[in-house]
Residue, then its C-alpha position, 0 to 999 in steps of 0.5 A: x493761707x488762714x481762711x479769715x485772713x483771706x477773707x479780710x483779703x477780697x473784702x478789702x481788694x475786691x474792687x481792685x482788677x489789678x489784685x484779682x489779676x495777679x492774685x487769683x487770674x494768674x497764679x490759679x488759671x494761668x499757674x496751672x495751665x504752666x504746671x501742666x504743660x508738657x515741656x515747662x519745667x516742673x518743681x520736681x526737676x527742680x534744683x534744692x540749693x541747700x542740699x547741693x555742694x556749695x560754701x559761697x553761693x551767689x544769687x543773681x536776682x532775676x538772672x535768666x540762664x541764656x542772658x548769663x551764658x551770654x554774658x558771663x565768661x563760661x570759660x572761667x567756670x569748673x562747670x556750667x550748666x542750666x538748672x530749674x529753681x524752685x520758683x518763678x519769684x524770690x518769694x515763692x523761691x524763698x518759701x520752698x528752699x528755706x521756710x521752715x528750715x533751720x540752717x545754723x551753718x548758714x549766713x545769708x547776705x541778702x539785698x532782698x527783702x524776701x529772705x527776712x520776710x519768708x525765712x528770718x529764722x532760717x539761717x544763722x544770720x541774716x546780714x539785712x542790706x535791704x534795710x540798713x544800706x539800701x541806696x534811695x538815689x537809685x533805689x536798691x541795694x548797689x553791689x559793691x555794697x553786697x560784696x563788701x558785706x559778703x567778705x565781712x561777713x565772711x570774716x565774722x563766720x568763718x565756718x559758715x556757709x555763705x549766700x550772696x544775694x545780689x539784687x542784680x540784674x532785676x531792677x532798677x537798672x543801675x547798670x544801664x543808661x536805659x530808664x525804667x520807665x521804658x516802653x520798648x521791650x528791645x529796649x527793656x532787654x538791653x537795659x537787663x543785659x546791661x544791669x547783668x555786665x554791671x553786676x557780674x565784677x562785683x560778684x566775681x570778686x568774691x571768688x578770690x576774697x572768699x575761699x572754698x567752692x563757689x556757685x553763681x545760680x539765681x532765684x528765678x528768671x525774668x519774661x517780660x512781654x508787653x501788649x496783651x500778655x503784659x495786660x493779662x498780667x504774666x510780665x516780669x516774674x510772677x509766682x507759681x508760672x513755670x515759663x522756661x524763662x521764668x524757671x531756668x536759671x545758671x548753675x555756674x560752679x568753681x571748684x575751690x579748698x573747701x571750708x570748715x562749717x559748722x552749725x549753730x542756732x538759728x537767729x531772728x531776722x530784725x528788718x521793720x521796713x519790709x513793704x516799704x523796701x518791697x514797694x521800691x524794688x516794684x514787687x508791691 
């Protein structure tokens, strides 16, 4: 970070607990108490998505491993297995798989603001669906939405490959008659559950629609705690937290003909309502 720009930073928040909290407590004590620790994943062991073999990649926001072995149809899969992801928020995934990168064979459709924030020159394309079909009645991109604009895209790049990125099952919880405004960590998990069985037919669809070899992984998983370590702030995904739940993620892959890709320039990401998408989805 440019030291001015942190500067301006703690003189505007240094009152504010929350934002030494989750800021500088958590990310710098508790970030490097999990780096170090022996049984935490690493970034080293980390998975690279663009330097594996993929044509569609389809990314499940916030979908822990265990949960997805629980409720996906493993059997349907060429292949599975657990693998760790770069980060512990989309935004930090972001950064490490694809800031500063130029991947003209990409096309990426993204319900999450963090693809165009931290990576808008990256790819191709980026089809923005958090800024043009973002549903305000349920706060989030829905993903019927994001498949249909993964076959168009798919149809209007043909010799592209492909990320998916489903907002699901990270909240709010469309897929759940459980609010989010709940209280009850069982309650909490139900409703997580429930948001990734509402997801999944969308995201499988894509199998069938869209050729060549599919995989289903995800940004980062999910740890939400209440009581203290709630209040301490380590709930939910925060960034630079190597908590297994956080890091382990599905690599679920189908085997498929593969596509002709080809590469080409790079475009610019045109979304203007970043924090305010941001704000919706609870990262803000």
């Amino acid at each position: 970070m440019d030291p001015r720009h942190a500067l301006s930073e703690v003189r505007k928040n240094w009152t504010s607990f929350n934002w030494w909290r989750n800021r500088v407590f958590v990310p710098f004590v508790f970030g490097t108490a999990t780096r170090l620790h022996p049984r935490y994943p690493g970034y080293d062991e980390a998975v690279h998505v663009m330097e594996e073999e993929w044509d569609t990649l389809i990314v499940l926001d916030a979908c822990r491993a265990d949960f997805f072995e629980e409720v996906a149809d493993l059997d349907r899969f060429d292949g599975y297995s657990a693998r760790v992801s770069l980060g512990s928020h989309s935004s930090e995934w972001t950064r490490r798989n694809f800031q500063g990168e130029s991947f003209g064979d990409t096309v990426y459709v993204s319900a999450n603001p963090h693809t165009s924030l931290e990576a808008g020159d990256a790819f191709h394309h980026i089809v923005e669906l958090w800024e043009t079909d973002f549903d305000e009645n349920v706060g989030v991109v829905r993903p019927e939405t994001v498949r249909d604009a993964a076959i168009e895209a798919h149809e209007q790049f043909p010799d592209k490959r492909l990320i998916v990125h489903f907002m699901q099952p990270h909240g709010p919880f469309i897929g759940s008659e459980i609010g989010d405004d709940h209280r009850n960590e069982s309650e909490y998990w139900q409703a997580y559950r429930e948001n990734l069985e509402h997801v999944l037919p969308f995201a499988e669809d894509l199998f069938d629609a869209v050729p060549g070899k599919t995989v289903i992984t995800a940004d980062h998983g999910q740890a939400y705690t209440d009581g203290i370590k709630d209040s301490l702030g380590i709930g939910g995904h925060k960034p630079r937290l190597r908590f297994p739940s956080l890091v382990e993620v599905p690599w679920a892959v189908l085997e498929g003909e593969r596509r002709e890709i080809h590469a080409a320039e790079t475009g610019e990401a045109q979304g203007e309502n970043v924090q305010e998408r941001l704000k919706d989805l609870g990262y803000l």
